[in-house]
C-alpha positions as CSV (number, residue, x, y, z in Angstrom):
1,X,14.3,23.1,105.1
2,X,17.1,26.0,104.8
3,X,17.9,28.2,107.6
4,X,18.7,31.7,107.7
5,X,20.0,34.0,110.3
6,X,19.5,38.0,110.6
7,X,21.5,41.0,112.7
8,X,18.5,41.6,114.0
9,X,17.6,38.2,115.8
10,X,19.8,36.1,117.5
11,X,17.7,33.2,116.5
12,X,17.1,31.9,112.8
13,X,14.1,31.6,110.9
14,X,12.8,29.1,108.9
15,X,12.2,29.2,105.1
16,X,9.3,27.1,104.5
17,X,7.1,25.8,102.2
18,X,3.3,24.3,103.0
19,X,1.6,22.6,100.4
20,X,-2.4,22.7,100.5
21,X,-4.9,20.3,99.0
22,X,-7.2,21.8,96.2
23,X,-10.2,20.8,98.5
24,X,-11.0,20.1,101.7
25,X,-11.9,16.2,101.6
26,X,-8.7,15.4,99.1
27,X,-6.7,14.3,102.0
28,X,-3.1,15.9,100.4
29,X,-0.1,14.6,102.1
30,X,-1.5,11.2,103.0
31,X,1.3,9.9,101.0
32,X,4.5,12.2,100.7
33,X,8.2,11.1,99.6
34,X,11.2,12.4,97.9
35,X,10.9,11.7,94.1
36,X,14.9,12.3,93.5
37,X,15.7,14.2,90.7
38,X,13.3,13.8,88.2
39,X,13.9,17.0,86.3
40,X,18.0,16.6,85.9
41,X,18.4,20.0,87.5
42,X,20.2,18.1,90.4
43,X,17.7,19.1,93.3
44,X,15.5,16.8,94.2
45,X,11.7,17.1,93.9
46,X,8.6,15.6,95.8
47,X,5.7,13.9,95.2
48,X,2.8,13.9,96.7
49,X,-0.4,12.0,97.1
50,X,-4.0,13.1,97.3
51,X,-6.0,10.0,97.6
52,X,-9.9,11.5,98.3
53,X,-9.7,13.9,95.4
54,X,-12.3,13.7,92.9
55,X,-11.0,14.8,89.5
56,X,-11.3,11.6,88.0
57,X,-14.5,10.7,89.9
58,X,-15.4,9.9,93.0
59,X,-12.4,9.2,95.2
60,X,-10.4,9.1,92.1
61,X,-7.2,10.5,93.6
62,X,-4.3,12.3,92.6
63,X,-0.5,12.9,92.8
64,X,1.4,15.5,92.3
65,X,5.3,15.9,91.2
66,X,6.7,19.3,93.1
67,X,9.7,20.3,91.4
68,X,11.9,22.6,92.9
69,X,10.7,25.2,89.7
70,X,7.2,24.6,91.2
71,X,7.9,26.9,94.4
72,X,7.4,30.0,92.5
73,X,3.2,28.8,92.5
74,X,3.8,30.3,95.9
75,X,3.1,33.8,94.3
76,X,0.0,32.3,92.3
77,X,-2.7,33.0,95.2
78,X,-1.4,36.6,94.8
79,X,-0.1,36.3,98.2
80,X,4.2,35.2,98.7
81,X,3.5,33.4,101.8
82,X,5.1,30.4,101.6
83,X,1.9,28.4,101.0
84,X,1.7,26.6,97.8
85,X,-2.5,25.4,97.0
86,X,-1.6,22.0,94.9
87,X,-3.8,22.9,92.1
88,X,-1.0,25.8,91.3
89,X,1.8,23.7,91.1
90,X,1.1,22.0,88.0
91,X,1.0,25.2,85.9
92,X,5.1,25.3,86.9
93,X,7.0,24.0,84.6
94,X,8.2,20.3,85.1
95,X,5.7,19.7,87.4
96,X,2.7,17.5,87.0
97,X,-0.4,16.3,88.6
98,X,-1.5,12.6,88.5
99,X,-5.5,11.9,87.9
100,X,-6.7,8.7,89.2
101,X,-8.6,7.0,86.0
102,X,-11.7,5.8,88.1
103,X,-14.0,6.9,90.6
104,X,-12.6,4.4,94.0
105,X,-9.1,4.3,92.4
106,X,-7.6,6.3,95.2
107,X,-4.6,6.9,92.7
108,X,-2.0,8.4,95.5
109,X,-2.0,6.6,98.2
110,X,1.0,5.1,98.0
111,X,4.1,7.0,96.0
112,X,7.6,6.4,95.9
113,X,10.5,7.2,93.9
114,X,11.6,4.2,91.8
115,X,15.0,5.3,91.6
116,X,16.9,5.2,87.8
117,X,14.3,2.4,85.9
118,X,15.7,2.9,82.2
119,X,18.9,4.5,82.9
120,X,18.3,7.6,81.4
121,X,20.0,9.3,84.6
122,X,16.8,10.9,86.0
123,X,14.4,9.3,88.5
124,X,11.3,7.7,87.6
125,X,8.1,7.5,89.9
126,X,5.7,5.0,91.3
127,X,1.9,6.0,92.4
128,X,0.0,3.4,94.1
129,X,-4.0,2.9,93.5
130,X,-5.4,0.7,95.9
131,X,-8.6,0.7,94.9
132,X,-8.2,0.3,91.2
133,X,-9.3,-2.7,88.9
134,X,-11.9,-3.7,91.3
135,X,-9.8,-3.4,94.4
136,X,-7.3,-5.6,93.1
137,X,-4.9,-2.4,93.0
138,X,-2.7,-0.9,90.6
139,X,0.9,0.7,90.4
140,X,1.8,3.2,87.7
141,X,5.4,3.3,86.9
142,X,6.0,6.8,85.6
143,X,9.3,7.3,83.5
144,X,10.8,10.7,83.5
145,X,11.6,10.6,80.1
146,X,8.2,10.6,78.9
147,X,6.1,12.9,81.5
148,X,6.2,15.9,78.7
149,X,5.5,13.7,75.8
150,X,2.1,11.7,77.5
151,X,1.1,15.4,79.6
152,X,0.5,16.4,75.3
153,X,-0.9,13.2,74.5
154,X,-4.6,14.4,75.1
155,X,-3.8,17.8,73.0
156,X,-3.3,19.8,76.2
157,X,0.2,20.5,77.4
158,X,-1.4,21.7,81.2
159,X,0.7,19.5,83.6
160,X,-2.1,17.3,84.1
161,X,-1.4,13.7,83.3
162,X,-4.3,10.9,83.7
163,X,-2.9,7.7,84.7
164,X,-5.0,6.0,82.4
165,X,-3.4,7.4,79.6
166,X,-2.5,5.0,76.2
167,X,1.1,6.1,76.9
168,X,1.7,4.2,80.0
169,X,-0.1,1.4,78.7
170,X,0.5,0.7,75.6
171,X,3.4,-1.6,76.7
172,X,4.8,-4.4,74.1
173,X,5.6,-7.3,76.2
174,X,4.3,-10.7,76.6
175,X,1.7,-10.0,73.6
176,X,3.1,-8.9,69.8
177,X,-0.1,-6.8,69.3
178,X,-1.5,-3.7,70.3
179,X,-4.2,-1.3,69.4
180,X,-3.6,2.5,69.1
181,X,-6.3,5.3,70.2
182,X,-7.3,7.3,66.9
183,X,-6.3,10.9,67.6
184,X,-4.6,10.6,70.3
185,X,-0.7,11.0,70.1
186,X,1.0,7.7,71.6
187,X,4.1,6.0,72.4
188,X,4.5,2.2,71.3
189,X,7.0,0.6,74.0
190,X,9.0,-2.7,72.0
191,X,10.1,-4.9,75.2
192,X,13.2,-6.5,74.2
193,X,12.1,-9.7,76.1
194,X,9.9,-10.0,73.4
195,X,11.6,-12.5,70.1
196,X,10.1,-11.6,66.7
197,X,7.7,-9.4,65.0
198,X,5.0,-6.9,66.8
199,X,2.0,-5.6,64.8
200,X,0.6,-2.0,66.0
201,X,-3.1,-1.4,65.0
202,X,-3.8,1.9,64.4
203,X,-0.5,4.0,64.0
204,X,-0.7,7.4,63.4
205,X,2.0,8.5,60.7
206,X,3.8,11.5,62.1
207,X,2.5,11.5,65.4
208,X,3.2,8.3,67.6
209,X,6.3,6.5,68.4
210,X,8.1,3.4,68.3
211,X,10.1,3.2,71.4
212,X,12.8,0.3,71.2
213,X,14.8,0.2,74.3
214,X,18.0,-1.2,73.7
215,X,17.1,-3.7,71.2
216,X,17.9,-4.0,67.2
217,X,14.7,-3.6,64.9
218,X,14.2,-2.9,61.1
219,X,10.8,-2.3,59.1
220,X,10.6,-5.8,58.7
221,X,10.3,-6.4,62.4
222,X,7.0,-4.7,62.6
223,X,3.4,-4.5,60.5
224,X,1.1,-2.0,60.8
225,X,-3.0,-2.5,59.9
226,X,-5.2,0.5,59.4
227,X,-1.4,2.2,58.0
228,X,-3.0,1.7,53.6
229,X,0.6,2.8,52.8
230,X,2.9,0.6,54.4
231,X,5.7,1.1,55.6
232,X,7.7,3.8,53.6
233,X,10.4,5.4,55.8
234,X,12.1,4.7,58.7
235,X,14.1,6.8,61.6
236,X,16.1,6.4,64.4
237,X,16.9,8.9,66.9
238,X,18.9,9.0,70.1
239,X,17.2,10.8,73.0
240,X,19.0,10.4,76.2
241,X,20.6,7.5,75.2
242,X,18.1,5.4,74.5
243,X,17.4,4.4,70.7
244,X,14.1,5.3,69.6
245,X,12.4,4.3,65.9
246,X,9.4,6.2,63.9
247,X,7.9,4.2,61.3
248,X,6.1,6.8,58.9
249,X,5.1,6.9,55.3
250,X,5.8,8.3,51.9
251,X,3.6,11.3,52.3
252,X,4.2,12.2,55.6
253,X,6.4,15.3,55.7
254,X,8.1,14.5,59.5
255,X,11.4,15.6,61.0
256,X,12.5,15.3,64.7
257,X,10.8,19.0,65.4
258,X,7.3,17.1,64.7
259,X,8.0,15.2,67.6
260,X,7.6,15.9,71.3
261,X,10.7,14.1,73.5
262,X,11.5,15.7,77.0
């Protein structure tokens, strides 16, 4: 909150900013923390929790991350009042909103910043789902780095992200082998705790990732089914420091414009 005095009052105001819920029952602001600086632009941003709403179903919930950039969604009500309806902020650039992936997930009722996960130097975000997986519960760690890249992954680039998305799943770890969603655009994470080869069912030449965070692979390391060319070509990129591989073949005409890294 910034203050601000005028020749004309002895007093200072207030600059403000209230944040509504999209609808009444959504409970908004039943979890609310600093997210740091998720977008690099050295302010820091919220996030905040919606645990009621029902965009993802019944009690779903939902999260949003309020950049500083998303305080201009003040003037999208038509009115400049200092009074920001959640449902706007998304449409701001670098800011997102969260869908729980079930009806009684009650994605957003916990969040937290995580602080600097894969030191990329931004800040990465937690949401808390109580009621997922049959009540069990459910944390989504959300890496900065990839927000723009899995808000495209269901062909939409809108600044609505469901949590259930392949992108934060499809996670290499414990288990060499993973299966890809036809269509949809995806980011394969290698986990370096992981010793020898992974196989990745249904790749999609040109359009998903290998993501290999600070460990050495080569073609060899990885087999592909449902890929009838084999492995052909193979690139390595730096984004933000991290080494990232695509795997793609022959006949694929790919550069680093064909792929979407925020």
């Amino acid at each position: 909150m910034m203050t601000q005095a005028t020749q004309n009052s002895p007093q200072p105001f207030f600059t403000y900013y209230r944040f509504n819920g999209a609808e009444p029952v959504d409970k908004a602001g039943v979890s609310v923390a600093s997210a740091g600086d998720i977008d690099g632009d050295g302010r820091a941003d919220l996030i905040i929790g919606a645990d009621l709403a029902n965009r993802g179903g019944m009690d779903s919930g939902e999260a949003y991350l309020v950049t500083a950039m998303a305080l201009a969604a003040d003037a999208a009500d038509g009115t400049t009042d200092s009074i920001i309806d959640l449902d706007n902020a998304n449409e701001q650039t670098r800011s997102y909103q969260f869908i729980g992936t079930e009806a009684g997930d009650r994605a957003g009722i916990s969040v937290a910043s995580a602080g600097d996960v894969d030191g990329d130097g931004r800040d990465d975000l937690l949401i808390g789902a109580n009621g997922a997986s049959a009540d069990a519960g459910e944390a989504t760690l959300l890496l900065a780095a990839d927000l723009a890249f899995t808000d495209a992954a269901d062909g939409a680039e809108d600044g609505v992200i469901d949590l259930g998305t392949p992108a934060f799943i499809s996670v290499l770890t414990g288990a060499p082998i993973v299966t890809g969603v036809d269509g949809v655009r995806e980011r394969f994470f290698l986990d370096r705790a992981h010793a020898g080869s992974f196989t990745i069912n249904n790749f999609n030449p040109g359009e998903d990732i290998i993501d290999a965070r600070n460990i050495d692979i080569s073609a060899s390391d990885v087999s592909f089914t449902n890929f009838p060319s084999g492995i052909k070509d193979f690139a390595e990129f730096i984004n933000n420091g991290v080494r990232q591989f695509i795997f793609f073949d022959a006949t694929a005409s790919v550069d680093t414009g064909d792929f979407l890294f925020s």
